[in-house]
PAFI-95897 format. One record per atom (N, C-alpha, C, CB): residue in three letters; atom name; residue number from 0; x, y, z. Coordinates in steps of 0.02 Angstrom, whole numbers, always signed. Glycine has a CB too. Layout:
<nodes>
ALA,CA,NUM,X,Y,Z
...
</nodes>
This chain:
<nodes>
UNK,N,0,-711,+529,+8592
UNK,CA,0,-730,+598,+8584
UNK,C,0,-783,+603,+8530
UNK,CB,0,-669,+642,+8568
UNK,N,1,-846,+627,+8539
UNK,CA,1,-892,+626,+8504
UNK,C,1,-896,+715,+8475
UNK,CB,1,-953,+590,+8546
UNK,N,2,-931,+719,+8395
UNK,CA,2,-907,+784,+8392
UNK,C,2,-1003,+800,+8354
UNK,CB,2,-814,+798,+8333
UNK,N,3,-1002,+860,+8361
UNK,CA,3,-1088,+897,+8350
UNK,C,3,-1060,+949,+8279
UNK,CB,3,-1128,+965,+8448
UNK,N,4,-1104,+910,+8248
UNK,CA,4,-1097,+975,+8186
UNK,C,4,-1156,+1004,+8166
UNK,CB,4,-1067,+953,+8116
UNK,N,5,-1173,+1046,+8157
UNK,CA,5,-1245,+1096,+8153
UNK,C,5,-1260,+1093,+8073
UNK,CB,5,-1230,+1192,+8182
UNK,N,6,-1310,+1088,+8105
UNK,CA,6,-1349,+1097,+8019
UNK,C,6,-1310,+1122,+7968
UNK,CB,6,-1412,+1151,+8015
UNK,N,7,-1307,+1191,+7986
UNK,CA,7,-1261,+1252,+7946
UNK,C,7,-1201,+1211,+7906
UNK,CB,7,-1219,+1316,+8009
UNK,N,8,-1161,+1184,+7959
UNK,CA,8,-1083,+1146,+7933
UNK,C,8,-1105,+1092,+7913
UNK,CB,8,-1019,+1130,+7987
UNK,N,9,-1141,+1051,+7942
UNK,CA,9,-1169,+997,+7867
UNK,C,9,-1186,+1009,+7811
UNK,CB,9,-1222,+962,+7870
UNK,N,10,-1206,+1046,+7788
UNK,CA,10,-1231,+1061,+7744
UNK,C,10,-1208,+1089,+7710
UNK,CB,10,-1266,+1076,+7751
UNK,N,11,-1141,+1129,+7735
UNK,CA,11,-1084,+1161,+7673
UNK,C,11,-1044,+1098,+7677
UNK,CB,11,-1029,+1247,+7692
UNK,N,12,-1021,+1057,+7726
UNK,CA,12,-991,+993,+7698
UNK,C,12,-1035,+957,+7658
UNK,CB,12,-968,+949,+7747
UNK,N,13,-1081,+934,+7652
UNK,CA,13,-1103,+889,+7603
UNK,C,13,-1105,+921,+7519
UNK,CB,13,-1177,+866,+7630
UNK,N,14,-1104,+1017,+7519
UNK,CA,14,-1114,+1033,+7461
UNK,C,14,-1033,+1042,+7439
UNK,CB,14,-1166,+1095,+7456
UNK,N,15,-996,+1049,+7490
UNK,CA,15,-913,+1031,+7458
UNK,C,15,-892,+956,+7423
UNK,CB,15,-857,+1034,+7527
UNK,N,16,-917,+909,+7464
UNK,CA,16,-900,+852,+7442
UNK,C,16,-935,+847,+7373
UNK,CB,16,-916,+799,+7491
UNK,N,17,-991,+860,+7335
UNK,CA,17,-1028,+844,+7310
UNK,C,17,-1011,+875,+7251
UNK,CB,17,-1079,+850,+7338
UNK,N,18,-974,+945,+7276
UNK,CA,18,-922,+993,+7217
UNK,C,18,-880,+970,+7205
UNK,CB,18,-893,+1055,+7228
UNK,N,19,-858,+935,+7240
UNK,CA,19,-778,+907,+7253
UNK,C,19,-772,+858,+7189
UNK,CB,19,-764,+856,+7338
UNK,N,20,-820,+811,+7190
UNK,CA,20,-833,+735,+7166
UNK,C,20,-857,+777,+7053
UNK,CB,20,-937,+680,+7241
UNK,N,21,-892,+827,+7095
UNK,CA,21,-907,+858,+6988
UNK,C,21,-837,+866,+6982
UNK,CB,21,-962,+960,+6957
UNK,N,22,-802,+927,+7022
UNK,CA,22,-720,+923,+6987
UNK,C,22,-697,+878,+6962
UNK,CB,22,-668,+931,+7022
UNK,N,23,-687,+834,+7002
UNK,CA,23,-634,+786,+7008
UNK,C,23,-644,+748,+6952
UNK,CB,23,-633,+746,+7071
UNK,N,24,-728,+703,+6944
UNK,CA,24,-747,+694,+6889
UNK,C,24,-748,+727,+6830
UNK,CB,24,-785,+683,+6898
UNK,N,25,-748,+784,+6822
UNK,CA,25,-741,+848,+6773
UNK,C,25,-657,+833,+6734
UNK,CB,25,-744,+938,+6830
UNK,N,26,-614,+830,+6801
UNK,CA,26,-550,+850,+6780
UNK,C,26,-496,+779,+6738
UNK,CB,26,-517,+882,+6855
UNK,N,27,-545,+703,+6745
UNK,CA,27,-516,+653,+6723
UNK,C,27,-542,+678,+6636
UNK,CB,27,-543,+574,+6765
UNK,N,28,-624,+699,+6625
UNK,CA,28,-617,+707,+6560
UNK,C,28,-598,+778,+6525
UNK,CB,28,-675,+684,+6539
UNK,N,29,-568,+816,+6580
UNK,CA,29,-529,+865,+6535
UNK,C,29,-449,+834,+6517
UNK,CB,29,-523,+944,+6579
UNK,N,30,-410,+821,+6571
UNK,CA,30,-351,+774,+6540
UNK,C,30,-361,+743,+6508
UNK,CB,30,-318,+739,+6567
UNK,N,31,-407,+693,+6468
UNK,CA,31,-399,+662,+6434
UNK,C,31,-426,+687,+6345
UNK,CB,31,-422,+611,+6471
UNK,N,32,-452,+737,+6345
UNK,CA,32,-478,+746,+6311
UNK,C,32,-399,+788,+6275
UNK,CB,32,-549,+770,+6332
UNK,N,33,-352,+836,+6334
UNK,CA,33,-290,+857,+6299
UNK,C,33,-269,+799,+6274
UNK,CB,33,-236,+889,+6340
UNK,N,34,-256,+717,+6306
UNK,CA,34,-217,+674,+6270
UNK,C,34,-232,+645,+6205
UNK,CB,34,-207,+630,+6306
UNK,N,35,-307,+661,+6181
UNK,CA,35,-323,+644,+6127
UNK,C,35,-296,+697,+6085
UNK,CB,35,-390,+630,+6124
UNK,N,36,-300,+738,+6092
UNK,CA,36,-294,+807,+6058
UNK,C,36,-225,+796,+6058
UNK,CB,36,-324,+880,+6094
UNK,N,37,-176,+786,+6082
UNK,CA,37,-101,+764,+6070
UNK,C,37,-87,+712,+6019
UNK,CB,37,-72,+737,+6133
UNK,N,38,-124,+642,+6030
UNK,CA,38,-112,+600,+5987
UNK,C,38,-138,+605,+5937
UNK,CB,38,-119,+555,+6001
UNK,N,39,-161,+677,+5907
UNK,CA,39,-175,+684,+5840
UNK,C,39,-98,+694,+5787
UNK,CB,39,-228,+751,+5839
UNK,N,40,-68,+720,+5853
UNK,CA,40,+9,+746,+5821
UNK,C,40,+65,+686,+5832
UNK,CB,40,+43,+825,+5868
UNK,N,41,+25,+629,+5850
UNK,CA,41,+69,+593,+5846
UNK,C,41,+95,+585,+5938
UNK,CB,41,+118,+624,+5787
UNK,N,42,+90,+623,+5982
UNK,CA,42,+138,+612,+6031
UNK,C,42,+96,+571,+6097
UNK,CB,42,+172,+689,+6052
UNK,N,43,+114,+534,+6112
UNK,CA,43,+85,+482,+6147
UNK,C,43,+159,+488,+6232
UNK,CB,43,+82,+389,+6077
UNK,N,44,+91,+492,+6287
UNK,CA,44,+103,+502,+6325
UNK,C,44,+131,+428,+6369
UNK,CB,44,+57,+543,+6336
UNK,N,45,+115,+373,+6358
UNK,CA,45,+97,+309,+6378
UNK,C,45,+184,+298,+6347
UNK,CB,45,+15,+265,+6340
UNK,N,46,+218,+322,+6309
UNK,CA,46,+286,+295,+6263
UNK,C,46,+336,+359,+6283
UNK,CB,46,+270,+288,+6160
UNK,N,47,+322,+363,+6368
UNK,CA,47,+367,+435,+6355
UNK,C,47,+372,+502,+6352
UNK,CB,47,+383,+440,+6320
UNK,N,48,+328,+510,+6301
UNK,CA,48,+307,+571,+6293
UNK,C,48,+273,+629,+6362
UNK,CB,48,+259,+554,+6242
UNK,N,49,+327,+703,+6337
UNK,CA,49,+313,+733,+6396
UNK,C,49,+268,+795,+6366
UNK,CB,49,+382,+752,+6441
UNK,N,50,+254,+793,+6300
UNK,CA,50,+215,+843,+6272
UNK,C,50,+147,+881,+6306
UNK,CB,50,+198,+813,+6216
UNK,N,51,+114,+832,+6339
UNK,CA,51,+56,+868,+6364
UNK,C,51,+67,+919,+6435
UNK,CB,51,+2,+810,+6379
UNK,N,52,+145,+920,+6447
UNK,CA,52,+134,+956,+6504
UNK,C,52,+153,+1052,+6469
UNK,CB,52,+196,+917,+6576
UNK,N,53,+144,+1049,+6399
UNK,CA,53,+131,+1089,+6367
UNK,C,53,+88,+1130,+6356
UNK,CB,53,+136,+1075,+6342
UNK,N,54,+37,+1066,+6350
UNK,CA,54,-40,+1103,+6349
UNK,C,54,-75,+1128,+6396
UNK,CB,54,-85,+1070,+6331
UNK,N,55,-119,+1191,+6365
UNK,CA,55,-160,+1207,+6434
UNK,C,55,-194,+1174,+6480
UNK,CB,55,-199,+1239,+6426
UNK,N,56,-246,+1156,+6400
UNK,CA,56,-314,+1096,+6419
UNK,C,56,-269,+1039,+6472
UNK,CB,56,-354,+1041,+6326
UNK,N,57,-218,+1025,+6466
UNK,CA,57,-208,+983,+6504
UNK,C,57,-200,+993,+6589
UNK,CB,57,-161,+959,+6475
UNK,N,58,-161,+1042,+6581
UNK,CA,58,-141,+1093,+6656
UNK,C,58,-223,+1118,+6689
UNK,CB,58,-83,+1188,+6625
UNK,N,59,-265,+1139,+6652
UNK,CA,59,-326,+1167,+6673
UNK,C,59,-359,+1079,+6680
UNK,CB,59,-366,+1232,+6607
UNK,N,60,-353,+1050,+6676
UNK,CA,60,-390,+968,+6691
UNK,C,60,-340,+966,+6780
UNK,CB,60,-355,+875,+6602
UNK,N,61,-284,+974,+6779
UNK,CA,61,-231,+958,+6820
UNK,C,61,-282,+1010,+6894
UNK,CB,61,-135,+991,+6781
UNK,N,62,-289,+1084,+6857
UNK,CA,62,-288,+1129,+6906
UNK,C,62,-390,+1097,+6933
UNK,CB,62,-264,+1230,+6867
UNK,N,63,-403,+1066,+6900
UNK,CA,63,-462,+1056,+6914
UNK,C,63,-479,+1009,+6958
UNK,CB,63,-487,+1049,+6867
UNK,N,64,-433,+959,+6955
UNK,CA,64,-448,+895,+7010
UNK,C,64,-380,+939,+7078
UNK,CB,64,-414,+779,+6961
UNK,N,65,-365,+975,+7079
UNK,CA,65,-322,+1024,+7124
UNK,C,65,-403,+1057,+7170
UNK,CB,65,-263,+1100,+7062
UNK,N,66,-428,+1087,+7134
UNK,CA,66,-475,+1111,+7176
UNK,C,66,-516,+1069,+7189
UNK,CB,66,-504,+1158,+7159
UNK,N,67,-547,+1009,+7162
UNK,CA,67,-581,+941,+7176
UNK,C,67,-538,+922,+7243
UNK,CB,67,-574,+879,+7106
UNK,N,68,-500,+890,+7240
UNK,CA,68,-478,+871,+7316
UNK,C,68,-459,+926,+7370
UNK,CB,68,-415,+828,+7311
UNK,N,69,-459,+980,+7358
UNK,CA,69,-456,+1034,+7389
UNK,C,69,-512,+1037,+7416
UNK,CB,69,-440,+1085,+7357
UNK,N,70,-565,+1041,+7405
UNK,CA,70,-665,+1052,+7407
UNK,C,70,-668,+984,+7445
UNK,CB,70,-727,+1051,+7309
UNK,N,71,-632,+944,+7429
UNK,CA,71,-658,+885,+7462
UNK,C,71,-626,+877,+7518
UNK,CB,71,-656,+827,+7426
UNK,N,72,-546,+912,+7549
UNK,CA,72,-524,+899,+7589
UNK,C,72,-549,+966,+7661
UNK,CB,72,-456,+887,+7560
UNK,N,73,-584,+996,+7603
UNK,CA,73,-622,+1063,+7688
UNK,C,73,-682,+1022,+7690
UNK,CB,73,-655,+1182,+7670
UNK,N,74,-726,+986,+7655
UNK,CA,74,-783,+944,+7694
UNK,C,74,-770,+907,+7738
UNK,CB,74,-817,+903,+7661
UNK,N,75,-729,+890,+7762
UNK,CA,75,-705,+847,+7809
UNK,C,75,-705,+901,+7852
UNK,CB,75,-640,+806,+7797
UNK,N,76,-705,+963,+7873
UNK,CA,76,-700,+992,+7952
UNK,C,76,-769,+1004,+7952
UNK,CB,76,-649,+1066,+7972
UNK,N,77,-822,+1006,+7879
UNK,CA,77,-886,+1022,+7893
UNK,C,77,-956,+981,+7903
UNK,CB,77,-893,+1058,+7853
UNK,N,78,-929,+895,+7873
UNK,CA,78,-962,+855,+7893
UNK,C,78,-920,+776,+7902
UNK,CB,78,-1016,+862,+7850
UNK,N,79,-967,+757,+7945
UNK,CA,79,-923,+701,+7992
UNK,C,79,-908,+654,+7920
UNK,CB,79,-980,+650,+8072
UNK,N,80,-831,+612,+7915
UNK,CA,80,-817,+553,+7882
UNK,C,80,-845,+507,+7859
UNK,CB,80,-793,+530,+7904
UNK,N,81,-914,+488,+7892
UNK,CA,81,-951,+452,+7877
UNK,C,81,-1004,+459,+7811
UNK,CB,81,-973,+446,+7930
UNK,N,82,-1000,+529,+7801
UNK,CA,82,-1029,+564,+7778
UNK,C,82,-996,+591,+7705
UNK,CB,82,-1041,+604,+7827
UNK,N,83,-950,+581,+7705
UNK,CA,83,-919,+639,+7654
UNK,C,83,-867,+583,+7598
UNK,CB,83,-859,+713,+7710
UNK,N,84,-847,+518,+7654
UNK,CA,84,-804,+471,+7593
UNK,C,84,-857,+454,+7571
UNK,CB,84,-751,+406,+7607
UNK,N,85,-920,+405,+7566
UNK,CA,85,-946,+378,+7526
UNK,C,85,-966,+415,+7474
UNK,CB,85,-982,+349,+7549
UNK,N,86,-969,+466,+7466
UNK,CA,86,-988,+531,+7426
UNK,C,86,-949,+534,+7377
UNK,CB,86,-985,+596,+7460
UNK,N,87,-893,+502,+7391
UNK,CA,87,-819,+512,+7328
UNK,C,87,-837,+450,+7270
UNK,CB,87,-715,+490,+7374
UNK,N,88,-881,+411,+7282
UNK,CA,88,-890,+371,+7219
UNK,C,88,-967,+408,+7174
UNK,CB,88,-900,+276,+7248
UNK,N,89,-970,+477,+7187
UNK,CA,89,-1015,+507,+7153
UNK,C,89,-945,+530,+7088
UNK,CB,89,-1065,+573,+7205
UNK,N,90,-910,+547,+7106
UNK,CA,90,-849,+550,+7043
UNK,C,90,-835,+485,+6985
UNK,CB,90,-771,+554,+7086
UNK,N,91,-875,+428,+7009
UNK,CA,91,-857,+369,+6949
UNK,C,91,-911,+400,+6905
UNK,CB,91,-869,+271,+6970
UNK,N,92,-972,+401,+6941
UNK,CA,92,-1043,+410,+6917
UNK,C,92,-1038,+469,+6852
UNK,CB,92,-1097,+438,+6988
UNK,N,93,-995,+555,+6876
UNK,CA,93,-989,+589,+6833
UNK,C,93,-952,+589,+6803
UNK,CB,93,-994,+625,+6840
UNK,N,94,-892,+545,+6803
UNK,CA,94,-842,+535,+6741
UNK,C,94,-873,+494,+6679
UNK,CB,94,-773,+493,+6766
UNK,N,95,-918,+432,+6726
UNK,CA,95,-941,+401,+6657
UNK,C,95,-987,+438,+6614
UNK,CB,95,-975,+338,+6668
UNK,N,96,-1028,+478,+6654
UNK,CA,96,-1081,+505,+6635
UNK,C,96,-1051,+575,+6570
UNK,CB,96,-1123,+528,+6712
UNK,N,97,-1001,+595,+6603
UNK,CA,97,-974,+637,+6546
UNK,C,97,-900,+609,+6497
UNK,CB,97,-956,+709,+6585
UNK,N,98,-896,+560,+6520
UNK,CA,98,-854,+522,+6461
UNK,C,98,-901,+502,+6397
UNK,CB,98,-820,+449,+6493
UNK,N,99,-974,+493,+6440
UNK,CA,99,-1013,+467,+6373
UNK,C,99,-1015,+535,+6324
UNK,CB,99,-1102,+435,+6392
UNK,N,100,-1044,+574,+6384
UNK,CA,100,-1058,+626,+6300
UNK,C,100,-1012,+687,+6296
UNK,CB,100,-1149,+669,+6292
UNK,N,101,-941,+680,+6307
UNK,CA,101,-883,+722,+6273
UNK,C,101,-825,+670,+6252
UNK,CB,101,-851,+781,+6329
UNK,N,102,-832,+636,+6265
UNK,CA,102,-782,+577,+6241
UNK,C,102,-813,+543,+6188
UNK,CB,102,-764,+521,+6299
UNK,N,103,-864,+546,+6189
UNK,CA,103,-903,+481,+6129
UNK,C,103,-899,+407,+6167
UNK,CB,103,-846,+470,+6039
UNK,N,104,-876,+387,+6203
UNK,CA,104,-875,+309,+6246
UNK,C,104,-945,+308,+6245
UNK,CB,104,-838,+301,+6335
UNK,N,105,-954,+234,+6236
UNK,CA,105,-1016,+182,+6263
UNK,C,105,-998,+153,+6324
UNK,CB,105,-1034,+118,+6214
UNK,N,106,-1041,+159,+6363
UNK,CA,106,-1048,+124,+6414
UNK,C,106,-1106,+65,+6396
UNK,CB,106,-1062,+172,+6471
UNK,N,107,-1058,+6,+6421
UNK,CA,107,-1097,-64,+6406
UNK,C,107,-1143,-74,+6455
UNK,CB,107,-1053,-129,+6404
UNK,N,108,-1179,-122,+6462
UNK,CA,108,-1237,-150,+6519
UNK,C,108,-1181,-140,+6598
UNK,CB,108,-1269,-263,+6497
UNK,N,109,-1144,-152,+6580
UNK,CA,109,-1105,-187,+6666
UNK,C,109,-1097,-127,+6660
UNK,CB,109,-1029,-251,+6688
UNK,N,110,-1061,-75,+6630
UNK,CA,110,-1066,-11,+6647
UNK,C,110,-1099,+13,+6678
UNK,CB,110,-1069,+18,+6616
UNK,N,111,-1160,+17,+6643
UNK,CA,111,-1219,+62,+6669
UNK,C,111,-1242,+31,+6733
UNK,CB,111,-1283,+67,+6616
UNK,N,112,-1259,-21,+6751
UNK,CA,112,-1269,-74,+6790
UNK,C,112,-1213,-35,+6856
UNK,CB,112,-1247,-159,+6747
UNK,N,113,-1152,-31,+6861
UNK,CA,113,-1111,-20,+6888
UNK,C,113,-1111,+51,+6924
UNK,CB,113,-1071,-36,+6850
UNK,N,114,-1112,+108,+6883
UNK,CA,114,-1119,+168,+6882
UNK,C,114,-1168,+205,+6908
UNK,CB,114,-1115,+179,+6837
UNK,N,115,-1235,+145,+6883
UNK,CA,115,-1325,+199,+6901
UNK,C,115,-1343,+142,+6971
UNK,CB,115,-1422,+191,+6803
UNK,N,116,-1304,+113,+7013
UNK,CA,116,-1327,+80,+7069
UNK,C,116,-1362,+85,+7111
UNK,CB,116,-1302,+71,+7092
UNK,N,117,-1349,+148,+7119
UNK,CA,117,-1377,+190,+7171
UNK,C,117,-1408,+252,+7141
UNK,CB,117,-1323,+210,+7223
</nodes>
């Protein structure tokens, strides 16, 4: 079964996926940025700790990759598969890219190398 998608629906699928992938990327450095902000007080999530399901910043990182795979799961009725997974490694690209400058991380050569491939 072969399927026809029109300009129109390509083109809101490719701009979902493409939203999809900033969330999603968006929402790894908002969680993490609550867990830093936790382990100032000491509470470490990695030992147990259930403190961050406290925080907002953390819940608003949560509700953010919620609508990230949400955005990414209606591109799929608007552009064909072929089209819309490879698109999901645009999310490594903007996590690193904003881990560098809200996190403070360096990205090393293999990083960058890794990340700016394409």
């Amino acid at each position: 079964m072969e399927y026809h998608f029109s300009n129109w629906d390509f083109n809101i699928g490719i701009i979902l996926a493409i939203s999809s992938n900033i969330f999603i990327g968006a929402s790894f450095i908002i969680k993490k940025k609550a867990l830093i902000q936790l382990q100032r007080y000491g509470i470490r999530a990695g030992e147990g700790g259930h403190g961050y399901l406290r925080q907002f910043t953390w819940w608003s990182g949560l509700l953010t990759m919620g609508i990230g795979e949400a955005a990414n799961f209606v591109a799929y009725a608007f552009a064909p598969a072929s089209v819309v997974t490879p698109l999901g490694a645009l999310s490594i690209v903007i996590t690193s890219i904003l881990s560098s400058k809200y996190l403070n991380e360096k990205i090393n050569l293999l990083g960058k190398d890794a990340s700016f491939a394409f």
